[in-house]
C-alpha positions as CSV (number, residue, x, y, z in Angstrom):
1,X,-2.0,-25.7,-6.0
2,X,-2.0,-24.5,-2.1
3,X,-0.5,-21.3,-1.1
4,X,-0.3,-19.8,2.2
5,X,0.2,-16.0,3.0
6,X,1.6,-15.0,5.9
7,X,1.2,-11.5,6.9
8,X,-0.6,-9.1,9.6
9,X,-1.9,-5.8,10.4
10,X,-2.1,-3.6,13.3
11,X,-3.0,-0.2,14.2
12,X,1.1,0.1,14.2
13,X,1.8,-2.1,10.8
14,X,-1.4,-0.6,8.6
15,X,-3.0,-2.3,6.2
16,X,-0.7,-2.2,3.4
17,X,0.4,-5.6,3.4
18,X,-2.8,-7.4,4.0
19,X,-4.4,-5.0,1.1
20,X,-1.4,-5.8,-1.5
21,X,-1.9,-9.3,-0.4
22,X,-5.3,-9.7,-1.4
23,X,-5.0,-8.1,-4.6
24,X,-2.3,-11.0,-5.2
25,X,-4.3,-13.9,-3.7
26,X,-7.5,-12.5,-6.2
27,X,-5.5,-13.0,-9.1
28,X,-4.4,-16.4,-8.0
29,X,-7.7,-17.7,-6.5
30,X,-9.0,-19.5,-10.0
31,X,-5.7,-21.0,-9.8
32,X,-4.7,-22.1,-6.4
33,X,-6.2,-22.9,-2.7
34,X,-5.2,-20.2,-0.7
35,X,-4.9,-19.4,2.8
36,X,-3.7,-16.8,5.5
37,X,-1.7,-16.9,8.3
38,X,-2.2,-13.7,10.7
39,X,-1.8,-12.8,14.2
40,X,-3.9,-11.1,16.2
41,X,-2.9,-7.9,16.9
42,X,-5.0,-4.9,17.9
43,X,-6.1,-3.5,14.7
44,X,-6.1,-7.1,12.3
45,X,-7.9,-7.8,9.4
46,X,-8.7,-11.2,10.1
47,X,-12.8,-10.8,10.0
48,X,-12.2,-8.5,6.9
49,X,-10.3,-11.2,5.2
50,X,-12.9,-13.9,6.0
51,X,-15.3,-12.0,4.4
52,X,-13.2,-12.0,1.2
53,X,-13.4,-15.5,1.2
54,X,-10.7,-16.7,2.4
55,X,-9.9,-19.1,5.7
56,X,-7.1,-18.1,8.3
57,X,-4.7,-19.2,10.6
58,X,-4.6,-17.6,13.7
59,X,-1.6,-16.8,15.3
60,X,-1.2,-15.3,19.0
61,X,1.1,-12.2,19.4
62,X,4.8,-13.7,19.1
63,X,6.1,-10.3,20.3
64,X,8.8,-10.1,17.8
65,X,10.4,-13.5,18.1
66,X,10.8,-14.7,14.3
67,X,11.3,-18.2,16.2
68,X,8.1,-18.3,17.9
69,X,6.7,-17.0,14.9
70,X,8.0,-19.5,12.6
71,X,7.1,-22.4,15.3
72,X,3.1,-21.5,15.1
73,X,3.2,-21.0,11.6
74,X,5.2,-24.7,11.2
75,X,2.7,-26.2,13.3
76,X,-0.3,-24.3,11.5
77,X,0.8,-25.5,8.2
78,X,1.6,-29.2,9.3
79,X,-2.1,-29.6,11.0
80,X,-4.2,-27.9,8.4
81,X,-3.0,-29.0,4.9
82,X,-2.9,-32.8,4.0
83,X,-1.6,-31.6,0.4
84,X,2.2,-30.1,-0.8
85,X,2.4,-26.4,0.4
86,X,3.9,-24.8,-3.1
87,X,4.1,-22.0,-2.1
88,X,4.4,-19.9,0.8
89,X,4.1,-16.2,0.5
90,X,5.7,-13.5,3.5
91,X,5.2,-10.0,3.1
92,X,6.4,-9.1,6.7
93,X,9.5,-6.8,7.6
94,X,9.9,-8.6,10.8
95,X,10.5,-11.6,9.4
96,X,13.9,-13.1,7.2
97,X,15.7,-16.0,6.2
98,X,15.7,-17.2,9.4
99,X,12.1,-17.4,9.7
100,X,11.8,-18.7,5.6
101,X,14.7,-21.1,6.7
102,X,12.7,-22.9,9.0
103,X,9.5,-22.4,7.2
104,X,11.7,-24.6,3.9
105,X,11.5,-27.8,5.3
106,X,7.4,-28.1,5.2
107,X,6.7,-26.1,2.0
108,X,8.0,-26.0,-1.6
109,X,8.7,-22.3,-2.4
110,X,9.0,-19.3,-0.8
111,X,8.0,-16.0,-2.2
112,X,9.2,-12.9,0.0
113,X,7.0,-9.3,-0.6
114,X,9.5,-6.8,0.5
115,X,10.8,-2.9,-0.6
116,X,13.4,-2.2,2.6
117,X,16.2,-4.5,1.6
118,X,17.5,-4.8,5.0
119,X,18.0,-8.1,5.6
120,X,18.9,-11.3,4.2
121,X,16.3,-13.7,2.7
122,X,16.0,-17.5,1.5
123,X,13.2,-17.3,-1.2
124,X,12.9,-18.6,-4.7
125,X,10.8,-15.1,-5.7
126,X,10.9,-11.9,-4.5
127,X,9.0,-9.0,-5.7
128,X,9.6,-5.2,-4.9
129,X,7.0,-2.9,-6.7
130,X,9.3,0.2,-6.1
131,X,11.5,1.8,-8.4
132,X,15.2,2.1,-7.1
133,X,18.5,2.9,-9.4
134,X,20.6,-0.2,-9.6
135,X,17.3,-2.0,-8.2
136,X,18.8,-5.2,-8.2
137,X,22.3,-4.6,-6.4
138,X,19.8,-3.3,-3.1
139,X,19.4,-7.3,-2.8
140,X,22.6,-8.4,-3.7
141,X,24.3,-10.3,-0.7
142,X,20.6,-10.6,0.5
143,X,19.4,-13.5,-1.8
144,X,20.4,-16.4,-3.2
145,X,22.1,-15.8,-7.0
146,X,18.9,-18.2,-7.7
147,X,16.1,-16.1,-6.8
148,X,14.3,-15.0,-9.3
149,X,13.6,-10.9,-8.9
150,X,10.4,-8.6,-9.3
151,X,11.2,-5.3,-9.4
152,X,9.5,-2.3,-9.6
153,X,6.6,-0.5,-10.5
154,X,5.8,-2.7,-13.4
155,X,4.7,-5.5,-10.7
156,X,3.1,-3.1,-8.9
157,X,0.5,-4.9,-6.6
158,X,-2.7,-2.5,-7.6
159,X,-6.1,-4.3,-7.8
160,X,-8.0,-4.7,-11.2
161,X,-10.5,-1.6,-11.1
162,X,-7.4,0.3,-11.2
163,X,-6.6,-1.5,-14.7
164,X,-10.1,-0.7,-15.7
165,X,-9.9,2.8,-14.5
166,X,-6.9,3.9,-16.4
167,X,-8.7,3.4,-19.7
168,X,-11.5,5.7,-18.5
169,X,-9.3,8.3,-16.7
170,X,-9.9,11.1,-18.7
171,X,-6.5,13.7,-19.2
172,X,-6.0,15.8,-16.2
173,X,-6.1,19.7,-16.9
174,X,-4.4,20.9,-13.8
175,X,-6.8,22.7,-12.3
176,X,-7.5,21.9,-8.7
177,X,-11.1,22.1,-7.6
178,X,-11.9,17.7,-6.0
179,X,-9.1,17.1,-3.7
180,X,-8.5,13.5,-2.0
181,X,-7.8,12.9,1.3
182,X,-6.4,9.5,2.1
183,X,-3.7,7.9,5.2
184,X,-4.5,4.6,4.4
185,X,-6.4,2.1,7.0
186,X,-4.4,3.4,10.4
187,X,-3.2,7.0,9.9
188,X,-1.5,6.2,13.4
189,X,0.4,10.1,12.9
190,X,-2.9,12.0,13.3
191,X,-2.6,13.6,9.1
192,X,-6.4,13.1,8.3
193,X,-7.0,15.6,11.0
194,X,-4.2,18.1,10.3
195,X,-4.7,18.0,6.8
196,X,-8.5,18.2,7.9
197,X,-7.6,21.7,9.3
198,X,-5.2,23.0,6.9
199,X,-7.9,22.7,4.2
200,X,-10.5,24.3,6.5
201,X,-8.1,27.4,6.6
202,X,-7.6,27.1,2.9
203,X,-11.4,27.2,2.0
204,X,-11.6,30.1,3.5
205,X,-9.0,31.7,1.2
206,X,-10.3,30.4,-1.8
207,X,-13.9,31.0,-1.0
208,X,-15.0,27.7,-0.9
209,X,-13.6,26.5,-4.3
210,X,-12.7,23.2,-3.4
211,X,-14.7,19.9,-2.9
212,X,-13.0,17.2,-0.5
213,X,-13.9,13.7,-0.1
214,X,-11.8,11.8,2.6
215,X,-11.5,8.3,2.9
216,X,-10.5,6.6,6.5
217,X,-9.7,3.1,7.3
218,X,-11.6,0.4,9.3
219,X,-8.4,1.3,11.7
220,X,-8.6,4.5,12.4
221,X,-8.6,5.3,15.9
222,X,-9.9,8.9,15.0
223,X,-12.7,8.2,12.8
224,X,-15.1,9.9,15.0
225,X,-13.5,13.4,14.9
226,X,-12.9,12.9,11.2
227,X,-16.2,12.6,10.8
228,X,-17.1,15.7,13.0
229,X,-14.6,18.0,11.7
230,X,-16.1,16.6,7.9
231,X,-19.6,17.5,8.8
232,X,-18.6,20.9,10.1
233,X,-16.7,21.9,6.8
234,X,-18.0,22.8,3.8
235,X,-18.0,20.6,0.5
236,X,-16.8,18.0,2.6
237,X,-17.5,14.2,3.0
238,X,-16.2,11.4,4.6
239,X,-16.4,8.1,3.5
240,X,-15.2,5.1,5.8
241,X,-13.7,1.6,4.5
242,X,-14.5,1.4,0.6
243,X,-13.8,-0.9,-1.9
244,X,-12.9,1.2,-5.1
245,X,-10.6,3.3,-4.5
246,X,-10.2,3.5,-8.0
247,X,-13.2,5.4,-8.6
248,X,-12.4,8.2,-6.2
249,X,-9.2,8.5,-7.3
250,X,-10.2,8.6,-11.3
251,X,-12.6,12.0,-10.1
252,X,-9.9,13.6,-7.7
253,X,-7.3,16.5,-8.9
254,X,-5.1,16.3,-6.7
255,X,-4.3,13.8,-3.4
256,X,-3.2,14.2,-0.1
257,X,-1.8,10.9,1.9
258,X,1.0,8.8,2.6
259,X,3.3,6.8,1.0
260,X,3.6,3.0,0.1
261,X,1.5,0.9,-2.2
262,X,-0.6,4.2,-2.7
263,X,2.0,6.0,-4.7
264,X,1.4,3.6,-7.7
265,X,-2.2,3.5,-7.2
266,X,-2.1,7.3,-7.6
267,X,0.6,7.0,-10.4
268,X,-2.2,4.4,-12.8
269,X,-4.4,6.9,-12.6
270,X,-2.7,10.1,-13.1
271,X,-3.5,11.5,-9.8
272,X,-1.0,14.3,-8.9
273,X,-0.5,13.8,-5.0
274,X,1.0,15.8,-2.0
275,X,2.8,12.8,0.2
276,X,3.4,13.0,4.4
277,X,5.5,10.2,5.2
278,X,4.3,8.6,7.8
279,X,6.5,5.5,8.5
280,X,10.5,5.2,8.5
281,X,9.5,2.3,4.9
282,X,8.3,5.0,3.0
283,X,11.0,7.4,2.9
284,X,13.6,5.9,0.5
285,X,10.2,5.4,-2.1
286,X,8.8,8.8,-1.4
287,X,12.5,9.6,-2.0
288,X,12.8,8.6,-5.2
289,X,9.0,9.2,-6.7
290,X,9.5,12.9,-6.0
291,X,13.0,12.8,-8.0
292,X,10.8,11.7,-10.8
293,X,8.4,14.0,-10.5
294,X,5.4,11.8,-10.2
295,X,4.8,13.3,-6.4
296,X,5.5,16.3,-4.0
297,X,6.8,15.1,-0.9
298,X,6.8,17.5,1.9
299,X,8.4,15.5,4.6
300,X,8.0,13.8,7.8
301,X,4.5,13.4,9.5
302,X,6.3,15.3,12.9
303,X,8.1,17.9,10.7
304,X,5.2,19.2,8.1
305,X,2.6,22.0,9.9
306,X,-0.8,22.5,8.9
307,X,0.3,25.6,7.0
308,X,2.6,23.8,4.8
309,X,-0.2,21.4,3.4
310,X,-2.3,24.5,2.8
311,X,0.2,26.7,0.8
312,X,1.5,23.4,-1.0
313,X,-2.0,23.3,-2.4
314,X,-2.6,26.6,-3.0
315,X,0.8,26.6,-5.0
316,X,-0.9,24.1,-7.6
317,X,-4.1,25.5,-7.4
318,X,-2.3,28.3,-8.9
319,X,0.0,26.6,-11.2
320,X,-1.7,24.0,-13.2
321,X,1.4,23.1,-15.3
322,X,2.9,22.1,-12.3
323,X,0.3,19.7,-12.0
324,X,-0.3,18.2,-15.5
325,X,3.6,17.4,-15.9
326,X,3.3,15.5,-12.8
327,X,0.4,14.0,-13.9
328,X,1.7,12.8,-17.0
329,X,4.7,11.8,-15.6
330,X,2.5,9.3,-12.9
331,X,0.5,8.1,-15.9
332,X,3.5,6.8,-17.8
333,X,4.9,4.7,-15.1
334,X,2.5,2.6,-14.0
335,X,0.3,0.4,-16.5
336,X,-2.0,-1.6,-13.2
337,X,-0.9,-4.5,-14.7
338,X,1.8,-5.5,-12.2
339,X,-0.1,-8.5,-10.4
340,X,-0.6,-10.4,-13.6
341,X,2.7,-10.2,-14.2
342,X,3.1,-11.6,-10.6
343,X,1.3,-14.6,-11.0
344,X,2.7,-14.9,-14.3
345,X,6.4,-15.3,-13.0
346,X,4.9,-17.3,-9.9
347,X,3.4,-19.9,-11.8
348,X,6.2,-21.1,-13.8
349,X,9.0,-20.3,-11.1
């Protein structure tokens, strides 16, 4: 089977879709011969994905044009695979039925990753990991009556440690003492450092109570500071680009990051989490996880100050009911195994 993956990152997009993509293409890789298809923007992934093991295509900048786009990616395809393209995989929000149109005639299926639902699609699968009410009318109009849909957390893209975590993760107490600081592979919005500084005013109300481990991406434009400020606090240590999340999660009691794939990383493993939206996709999820409980979202990344993130955790450290309820709540929802289901559905589509 070969499968191509077309997707990017950029010190705008993040990481999230090239990370969520990987998970997918390890599950498939005993399967299938897979490929990626990126451009190279500042910020990519490209070496990183190489060193997973896998080859790419590389695109130049198209600069929005979904024609362009599709065009290279055509011509990519056509020159580098003498065997049937099954499947072609887009997890791109600039991209829509136009480009998968186009992209049709030279493979034969297309699976769209997507959670806006703004914009029409021509895919046989389509898989959204977030839970919505009435999930399935957001794509109506959008797909074809055909495509088969994935939705919600129980497809969850999370990778297998996270699986393998959850049966270890021992039954969260409430307390807060190991916090979690993590804005995924860009943090474009500056929250590592204000969250940096809100916790440096909090350990000096608590008295140095609390232990903080922050993880930064390989994207992170201010990795140096974050590093300084780390060094300068107390308790404090800063990790760059690492592998297992899992495991730093499965020790944490409470988190502090973004929205996005995350939330149901954070979910599988129990981890009650404080949430700064920091792109105009992770509102309507944030949205709805903080309805159900499973999150505390305190807003915008150009509307929360540093003093809300430190009286937001000084509120649980305080109230540790608060915390196990959301906990619980998290646990519940997501099982980690959403990608097996994935490939499950993929394989006999």
């Amino acid at each position: 089977m070969k499968i191509y993956i077309r997707a990017d990152a950029s010190v705008e997009i993040g990481s999230g879709h090239i990370i969520r993509c990987l998970t997918l293409a390890d599950r498939l890789k005993p399967k299938a011969d897979i490929a990626f298809i990126c451009q190279e923007l500042q910020g990519n992934l490209i070496s990183y994905i190489r060193s997973r093991g896998y080859s790419v295509g590389v695109l130049p900048p198209t600069q929005g044009s979904w024609q362009t786009d599709a065009e290279f990616t055509m011509a990519y395809v056509s020159n580098h695979s003498s065997l049937t393209v099954d499947w072609l995989i887009v997890d791109h929000y600039g991209l829509d039925a136009r480009f998968e149109a186009m992209l049709n005639r030279h493979v034969k299926r297309v699976m769209v990753i997507d959670d806006l639902a703004d914009r029409p699609h021509q895919c046989d699968l389509l898989l959204d990991q977030n839970p919505y009410e009435n999930g399935e009318k957001r794509y109506l109009g959008l797909v074809k009556s055909s495509t088969t849909l994935l939705l919600g957390p129980e497809y969850a893209l999370l990778k297998p440690e996270f699986t393998g975590a959850k049966t270890h993760v021992s039954r969260r107490s409430g307390e807060v003492r190991n916090v979690l600081v993590s804005f995924g592979g860009a943090d474009h919005t500056g929250e590592t450092v204000k969250t940096l500084q809100s916790l440096e005013q909090l350990q000096q109300i608590v008295e140095d109570k609390l232990c903080i481990k922050v993880l930064i991406g390989k994207i992170n434009a201010q990795a140096e500071r974050i590093h300084t400020m780390c060094a300068r606090l107390n308790n404090t240590e800063c990790y760059g680009h690492v592998e297992d999340v899992a495991s730093f999660m499965k020790e944490a009691d409470l988190a502090i990051g973004s929205g996005g794939t995350t939330t149901w990383e954070r979910c599988c493993l129990g981890l009650p989490a404080i949430v700064i939206i920091t792109a105009d996709n992770q509102m309507e999820l944030s949205e709805y996880a903080a309805r159900l409980g499973v999150i505390t979202l305190l807003g915008r990344a150009e509307q929360v100050q540093i003093g809300h993130i430190r009286d937001k955790v000084l509120e649980f450290m305080r109230n540790t009911q608060q915390m196990t309820m959301m906990s619980e709540k998290g646990f519940q929802l997501v099982d980690g195994l959403g990608a097996d289901r994935t490939v499950e559905e993929l394989l006999i589509c």
